[in-house]
Biopython code that builds the backbone (N, CA, C, O; Angstrom):
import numpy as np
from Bio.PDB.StructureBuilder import StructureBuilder

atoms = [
    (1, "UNK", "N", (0.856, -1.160, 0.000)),
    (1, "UNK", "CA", (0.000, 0.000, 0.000)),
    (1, "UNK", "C", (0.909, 1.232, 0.000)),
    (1, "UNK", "O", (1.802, 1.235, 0.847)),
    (2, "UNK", "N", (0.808, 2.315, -0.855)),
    (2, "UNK", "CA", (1.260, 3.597, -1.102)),
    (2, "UNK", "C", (1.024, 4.379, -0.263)),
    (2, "UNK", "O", (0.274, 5.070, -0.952)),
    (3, "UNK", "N", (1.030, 4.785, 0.515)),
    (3, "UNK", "CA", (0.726, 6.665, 1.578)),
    (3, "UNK", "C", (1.413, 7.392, 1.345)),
    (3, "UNK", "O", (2.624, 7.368, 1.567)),
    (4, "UNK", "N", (0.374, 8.752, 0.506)),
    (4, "UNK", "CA", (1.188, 10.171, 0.346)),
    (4, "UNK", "C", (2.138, 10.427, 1.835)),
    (4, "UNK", "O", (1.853, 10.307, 3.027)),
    (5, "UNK", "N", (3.696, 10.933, 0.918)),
    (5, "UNK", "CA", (4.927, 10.865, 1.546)),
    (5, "UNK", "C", (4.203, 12.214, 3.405)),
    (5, "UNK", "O", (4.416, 12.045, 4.606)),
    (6, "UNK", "N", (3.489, 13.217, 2.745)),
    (6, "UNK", "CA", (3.036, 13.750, 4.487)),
    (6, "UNK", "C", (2.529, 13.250, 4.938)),
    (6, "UNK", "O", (2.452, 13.518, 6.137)),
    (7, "UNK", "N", (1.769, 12.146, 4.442)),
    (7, "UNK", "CA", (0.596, 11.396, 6.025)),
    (7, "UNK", "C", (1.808, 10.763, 6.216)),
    (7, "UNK", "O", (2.235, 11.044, 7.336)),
    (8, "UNK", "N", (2.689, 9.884, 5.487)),
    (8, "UNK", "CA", (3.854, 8.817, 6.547)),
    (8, "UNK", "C", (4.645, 9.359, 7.501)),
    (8, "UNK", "O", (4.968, 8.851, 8.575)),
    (9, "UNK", "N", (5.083, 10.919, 6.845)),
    (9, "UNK", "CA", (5.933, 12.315, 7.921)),
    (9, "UNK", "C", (5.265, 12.400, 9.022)),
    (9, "UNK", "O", (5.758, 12.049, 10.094)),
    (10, "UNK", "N", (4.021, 12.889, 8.907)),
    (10, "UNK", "CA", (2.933, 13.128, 9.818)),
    (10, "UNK", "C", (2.599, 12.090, 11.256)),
    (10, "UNK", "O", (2.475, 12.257, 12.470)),
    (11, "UNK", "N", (2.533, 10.626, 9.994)),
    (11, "UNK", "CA", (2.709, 9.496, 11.580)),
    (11, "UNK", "C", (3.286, 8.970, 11.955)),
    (11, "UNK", "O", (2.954, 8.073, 12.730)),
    (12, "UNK", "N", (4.776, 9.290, 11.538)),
    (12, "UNK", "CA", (5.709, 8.595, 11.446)),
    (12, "UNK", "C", (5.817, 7.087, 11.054)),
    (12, "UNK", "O", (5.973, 6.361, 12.036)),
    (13, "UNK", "N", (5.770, 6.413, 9.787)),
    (13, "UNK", "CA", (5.615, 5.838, 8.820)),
    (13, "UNK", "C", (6.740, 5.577, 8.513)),
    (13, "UNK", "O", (7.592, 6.466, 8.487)),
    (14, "UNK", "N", (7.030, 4.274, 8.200)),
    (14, "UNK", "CA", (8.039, 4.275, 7.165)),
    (14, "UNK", "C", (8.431, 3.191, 6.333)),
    (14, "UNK", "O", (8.168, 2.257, 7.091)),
    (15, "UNK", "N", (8.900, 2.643, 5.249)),
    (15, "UNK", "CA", (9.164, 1.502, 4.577)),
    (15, "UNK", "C", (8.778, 0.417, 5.676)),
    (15, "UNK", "O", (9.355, 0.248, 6.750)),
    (16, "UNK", "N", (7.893, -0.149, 5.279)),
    (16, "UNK", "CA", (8.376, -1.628, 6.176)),
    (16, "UNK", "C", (7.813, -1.710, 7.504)),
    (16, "UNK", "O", (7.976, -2.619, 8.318)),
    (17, "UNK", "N", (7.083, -0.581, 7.636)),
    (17, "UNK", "CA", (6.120, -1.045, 9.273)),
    (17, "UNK", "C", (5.145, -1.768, 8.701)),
    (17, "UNK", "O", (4.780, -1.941, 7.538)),
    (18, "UNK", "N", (4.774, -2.179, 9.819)),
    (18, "UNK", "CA", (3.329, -3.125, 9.721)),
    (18, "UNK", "C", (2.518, -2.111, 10.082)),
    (18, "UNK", "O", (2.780, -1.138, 10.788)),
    (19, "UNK", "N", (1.360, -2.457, 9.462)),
    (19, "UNK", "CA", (-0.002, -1.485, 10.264)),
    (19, "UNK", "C", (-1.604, -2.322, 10.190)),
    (19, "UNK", "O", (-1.969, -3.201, 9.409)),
    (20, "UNK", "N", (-2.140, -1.844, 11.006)),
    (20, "UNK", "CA", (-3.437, -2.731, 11.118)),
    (20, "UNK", "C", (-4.691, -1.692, 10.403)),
    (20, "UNK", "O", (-4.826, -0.520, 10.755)),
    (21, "UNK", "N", (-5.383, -2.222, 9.562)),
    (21, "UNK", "CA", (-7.011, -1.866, 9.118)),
    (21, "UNK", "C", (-8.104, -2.071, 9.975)),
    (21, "UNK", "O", (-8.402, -3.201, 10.363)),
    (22, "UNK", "N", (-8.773, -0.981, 10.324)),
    (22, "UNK", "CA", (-9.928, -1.582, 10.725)),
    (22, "UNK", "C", (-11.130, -1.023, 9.600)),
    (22, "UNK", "O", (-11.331, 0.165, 9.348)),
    (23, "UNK", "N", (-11.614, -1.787, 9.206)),
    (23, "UNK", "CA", (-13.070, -1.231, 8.643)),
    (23, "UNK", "C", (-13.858, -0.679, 9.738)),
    (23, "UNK", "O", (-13.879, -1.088, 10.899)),
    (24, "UNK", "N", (-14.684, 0.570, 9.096)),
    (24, "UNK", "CA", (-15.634, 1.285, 9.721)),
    (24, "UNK", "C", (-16.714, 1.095, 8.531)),
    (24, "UNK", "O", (-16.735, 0.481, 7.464)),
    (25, "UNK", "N", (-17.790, 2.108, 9.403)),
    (25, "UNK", "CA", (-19.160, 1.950, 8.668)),
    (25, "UNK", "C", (-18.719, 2.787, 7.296)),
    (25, "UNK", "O", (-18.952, 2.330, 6.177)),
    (26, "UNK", "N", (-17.944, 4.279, 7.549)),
    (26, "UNK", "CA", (-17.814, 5.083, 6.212)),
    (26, "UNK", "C", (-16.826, 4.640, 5.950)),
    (26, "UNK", "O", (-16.492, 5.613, 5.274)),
    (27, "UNK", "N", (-15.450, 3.572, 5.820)),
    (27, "UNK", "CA", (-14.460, 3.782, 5.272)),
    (27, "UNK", "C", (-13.520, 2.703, 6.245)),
    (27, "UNK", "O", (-13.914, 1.730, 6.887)),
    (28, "UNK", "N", (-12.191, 3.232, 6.110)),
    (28, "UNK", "CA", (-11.420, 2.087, 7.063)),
    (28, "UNK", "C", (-9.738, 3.375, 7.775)),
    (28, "UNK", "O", (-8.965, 4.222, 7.327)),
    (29, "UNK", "N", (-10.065, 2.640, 9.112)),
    (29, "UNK", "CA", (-8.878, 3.172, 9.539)),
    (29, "UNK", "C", (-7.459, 2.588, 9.710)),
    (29, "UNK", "O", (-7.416, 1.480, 10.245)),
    (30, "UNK", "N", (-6.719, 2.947, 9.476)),
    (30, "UNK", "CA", (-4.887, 2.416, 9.337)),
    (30, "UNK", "C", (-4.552, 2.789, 10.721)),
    (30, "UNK", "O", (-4.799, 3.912, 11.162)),
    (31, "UNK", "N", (-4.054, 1.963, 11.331)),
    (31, "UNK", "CA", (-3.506, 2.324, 12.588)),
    (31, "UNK", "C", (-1.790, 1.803, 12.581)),
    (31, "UNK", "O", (-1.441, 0.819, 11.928)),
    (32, "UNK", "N", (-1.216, 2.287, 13.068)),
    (32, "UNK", "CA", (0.364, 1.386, 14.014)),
    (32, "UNK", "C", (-0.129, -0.101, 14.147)),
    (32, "UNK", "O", (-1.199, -0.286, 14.726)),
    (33, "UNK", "N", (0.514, -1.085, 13.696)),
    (33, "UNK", "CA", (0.345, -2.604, 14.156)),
    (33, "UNK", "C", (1.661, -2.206, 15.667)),
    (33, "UNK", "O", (2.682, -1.543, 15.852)),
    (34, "UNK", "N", (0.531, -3.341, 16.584)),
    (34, "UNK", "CA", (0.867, -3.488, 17.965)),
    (34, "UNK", "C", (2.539, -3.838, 17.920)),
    (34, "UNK", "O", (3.077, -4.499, 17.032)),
    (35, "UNK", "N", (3.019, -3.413, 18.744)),
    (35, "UNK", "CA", (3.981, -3.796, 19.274)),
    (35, "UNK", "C", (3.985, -5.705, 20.083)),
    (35, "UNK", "O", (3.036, -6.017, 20.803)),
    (36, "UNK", "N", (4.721, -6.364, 19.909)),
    (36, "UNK", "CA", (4.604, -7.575, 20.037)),
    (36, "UNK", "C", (4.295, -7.518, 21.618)),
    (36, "UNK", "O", (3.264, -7.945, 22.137)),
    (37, "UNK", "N", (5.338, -6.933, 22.265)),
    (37, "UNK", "CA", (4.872, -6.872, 24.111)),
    (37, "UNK", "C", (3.688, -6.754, 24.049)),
    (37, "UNK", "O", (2.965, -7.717, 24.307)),
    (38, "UNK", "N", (3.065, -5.266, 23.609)),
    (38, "UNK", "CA", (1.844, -4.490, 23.893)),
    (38, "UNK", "C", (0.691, -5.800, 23.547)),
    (38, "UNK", "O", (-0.310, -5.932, 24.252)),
    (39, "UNK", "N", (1.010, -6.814, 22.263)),
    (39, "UNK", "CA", (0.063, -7.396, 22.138)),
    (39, "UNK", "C", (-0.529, -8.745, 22.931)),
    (39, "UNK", "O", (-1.440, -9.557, 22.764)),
    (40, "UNK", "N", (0.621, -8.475, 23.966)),
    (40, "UNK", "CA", (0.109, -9.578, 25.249)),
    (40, "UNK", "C", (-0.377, -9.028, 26.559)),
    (40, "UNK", "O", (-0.554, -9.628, 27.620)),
    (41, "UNK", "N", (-0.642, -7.159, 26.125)),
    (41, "UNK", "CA", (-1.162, -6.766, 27.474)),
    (41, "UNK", "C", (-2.767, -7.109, 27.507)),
    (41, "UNK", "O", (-3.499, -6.687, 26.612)),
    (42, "UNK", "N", (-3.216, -7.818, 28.481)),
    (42, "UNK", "CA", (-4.230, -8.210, 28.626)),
    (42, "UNK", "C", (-4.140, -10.012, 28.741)),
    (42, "UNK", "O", (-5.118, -10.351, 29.407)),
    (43, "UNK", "N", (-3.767, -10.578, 28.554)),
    (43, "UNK", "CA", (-3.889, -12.040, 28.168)),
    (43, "UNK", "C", (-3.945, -12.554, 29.291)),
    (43, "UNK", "O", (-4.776, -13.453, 29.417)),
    (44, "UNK", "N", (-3.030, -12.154, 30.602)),
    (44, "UNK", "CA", (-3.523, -12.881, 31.764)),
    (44, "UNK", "C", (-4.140, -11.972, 32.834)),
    (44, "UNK", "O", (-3.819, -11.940, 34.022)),
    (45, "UNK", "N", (-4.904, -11.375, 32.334)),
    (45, "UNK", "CA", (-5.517, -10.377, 33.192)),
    (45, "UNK", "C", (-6.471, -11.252, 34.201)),
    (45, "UNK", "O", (-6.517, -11.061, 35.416)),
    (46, "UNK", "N", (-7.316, -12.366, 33.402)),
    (46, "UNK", "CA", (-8.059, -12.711, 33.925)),
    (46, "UNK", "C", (-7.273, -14.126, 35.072)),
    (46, "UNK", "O", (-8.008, -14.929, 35.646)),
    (47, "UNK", "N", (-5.885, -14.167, 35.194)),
    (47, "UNK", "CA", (-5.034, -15.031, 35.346)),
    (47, "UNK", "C", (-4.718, -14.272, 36.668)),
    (47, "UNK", "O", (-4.234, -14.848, 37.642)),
    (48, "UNK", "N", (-5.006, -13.006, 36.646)),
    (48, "UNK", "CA", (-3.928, -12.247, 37.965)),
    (48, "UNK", "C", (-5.069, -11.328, 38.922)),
    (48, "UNK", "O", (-5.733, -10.511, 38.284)),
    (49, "UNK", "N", (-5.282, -11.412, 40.185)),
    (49, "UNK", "CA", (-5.780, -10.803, 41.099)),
    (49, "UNK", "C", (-4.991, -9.863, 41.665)),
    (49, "UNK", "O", (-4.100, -9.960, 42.509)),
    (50, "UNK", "N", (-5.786, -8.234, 40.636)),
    (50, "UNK", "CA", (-5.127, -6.989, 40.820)),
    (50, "UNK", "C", (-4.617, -6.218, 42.452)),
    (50, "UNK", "O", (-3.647, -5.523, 42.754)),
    (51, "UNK", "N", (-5.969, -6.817, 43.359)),
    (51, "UNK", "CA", (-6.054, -6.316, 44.540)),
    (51, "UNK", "C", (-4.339, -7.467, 45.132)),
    (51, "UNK", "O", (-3.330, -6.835, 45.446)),
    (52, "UNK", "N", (-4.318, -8.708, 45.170)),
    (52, "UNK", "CA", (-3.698, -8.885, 46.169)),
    (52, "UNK", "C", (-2.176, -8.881, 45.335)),
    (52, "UNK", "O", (-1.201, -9.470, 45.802)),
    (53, "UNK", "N", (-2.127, -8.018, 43.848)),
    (53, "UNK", "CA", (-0.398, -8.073, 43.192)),
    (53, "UNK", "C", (-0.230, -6.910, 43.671)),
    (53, "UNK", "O", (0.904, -6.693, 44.098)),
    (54, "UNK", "N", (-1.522, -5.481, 43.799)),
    (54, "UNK", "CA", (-0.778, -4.489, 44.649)),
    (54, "UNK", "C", (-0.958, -4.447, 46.362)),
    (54, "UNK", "O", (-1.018, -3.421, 47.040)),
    (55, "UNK", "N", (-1.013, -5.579, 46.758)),
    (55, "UNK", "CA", (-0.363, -5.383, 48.082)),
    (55, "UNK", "C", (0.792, -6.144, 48.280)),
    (55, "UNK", "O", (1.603, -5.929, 49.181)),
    (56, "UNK", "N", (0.886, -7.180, 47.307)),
    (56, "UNK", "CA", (2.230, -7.607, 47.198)),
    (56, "UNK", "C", (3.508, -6.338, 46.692)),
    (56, "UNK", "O", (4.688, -6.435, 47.028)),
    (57, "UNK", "N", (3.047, -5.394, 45.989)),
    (57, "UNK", "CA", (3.727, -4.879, 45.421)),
    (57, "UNK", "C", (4.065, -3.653, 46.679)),
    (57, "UNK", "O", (5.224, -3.406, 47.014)),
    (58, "UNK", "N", (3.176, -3.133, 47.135)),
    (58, "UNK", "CA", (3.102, -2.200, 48.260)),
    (58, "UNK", "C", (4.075, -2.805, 49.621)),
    (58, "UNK", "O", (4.813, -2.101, 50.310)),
    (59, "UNK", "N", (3.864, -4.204, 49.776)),
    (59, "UNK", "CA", (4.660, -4.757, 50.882)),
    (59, "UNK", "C", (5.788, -4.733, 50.353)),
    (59, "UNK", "O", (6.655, -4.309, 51.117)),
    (60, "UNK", "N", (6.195, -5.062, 49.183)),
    (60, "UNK", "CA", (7.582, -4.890, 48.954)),
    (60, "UNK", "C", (8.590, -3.865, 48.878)),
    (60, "UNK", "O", (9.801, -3.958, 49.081)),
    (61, "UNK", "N", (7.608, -2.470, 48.420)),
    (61, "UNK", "CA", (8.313, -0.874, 48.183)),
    (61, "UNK", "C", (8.790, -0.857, 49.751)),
    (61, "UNK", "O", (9.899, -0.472, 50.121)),
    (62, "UNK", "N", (7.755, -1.343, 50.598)),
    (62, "UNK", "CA", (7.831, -0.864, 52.049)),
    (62, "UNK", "C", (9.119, -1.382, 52.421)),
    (62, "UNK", "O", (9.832, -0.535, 52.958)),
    (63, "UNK", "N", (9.635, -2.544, 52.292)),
    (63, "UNK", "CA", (11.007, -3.467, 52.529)),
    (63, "UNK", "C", (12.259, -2.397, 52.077)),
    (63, "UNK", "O", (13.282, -2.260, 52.748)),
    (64, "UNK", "N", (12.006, -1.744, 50.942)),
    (64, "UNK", "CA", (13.158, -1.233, 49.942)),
    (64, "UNK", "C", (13.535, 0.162, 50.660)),
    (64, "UNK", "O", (14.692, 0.562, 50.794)),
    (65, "UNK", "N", (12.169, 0.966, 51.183)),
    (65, "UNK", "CA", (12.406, 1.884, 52.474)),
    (65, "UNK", "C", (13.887, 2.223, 53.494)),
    (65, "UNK", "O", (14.447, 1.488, 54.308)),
    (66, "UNK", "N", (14.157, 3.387, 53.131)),
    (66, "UNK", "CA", (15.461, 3.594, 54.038)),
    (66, "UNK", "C", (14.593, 3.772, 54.961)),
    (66, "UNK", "O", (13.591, 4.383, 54.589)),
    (67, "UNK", "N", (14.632, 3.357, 56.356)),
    (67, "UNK", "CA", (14.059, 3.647, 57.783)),
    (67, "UNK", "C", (15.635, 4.727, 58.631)),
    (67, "UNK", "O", (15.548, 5.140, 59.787)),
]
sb = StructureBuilder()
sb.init_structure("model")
sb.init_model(0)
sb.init_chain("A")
sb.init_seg("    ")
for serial, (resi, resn, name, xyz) in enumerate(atoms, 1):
    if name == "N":
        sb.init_residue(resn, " ", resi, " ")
    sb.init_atom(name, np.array(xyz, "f"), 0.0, 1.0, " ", f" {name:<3s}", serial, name[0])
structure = sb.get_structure()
């Protein structure tokens, strides 16, 4: 696919990225394809209990504490 050389300036574009389509109702949008990390944020969300990783996480800052 071709993109006039200012929209690629504009989104920073360049030879050889990947990018994702989404169809819409009027037309379709081009986005940035995910970053490979980014595309595993979420996957064990339902794997991890937010409440007790930040008190794990909170008990630990507390340890690292100069007293």
């Amino acid at each position: 696919m071709t993109l006039p050389k200012d929209l690629r300036k504009k989104f920073r574009l360049e030879e050889g990225d990947k990018v994702v389509l989404i169809p819409l109702e009027d037309g379709i949008m081009l986005k940035h394809s995910l970053n490979p990390l980014r595309e595993l944020r979420g996957v064990l969300r339902q794997e991890i209990d937010v409440q007790k990783a930040s008190r794990f996480i909170r008990e630990l800052r507390k340890g690292w504490r100069l007293e």
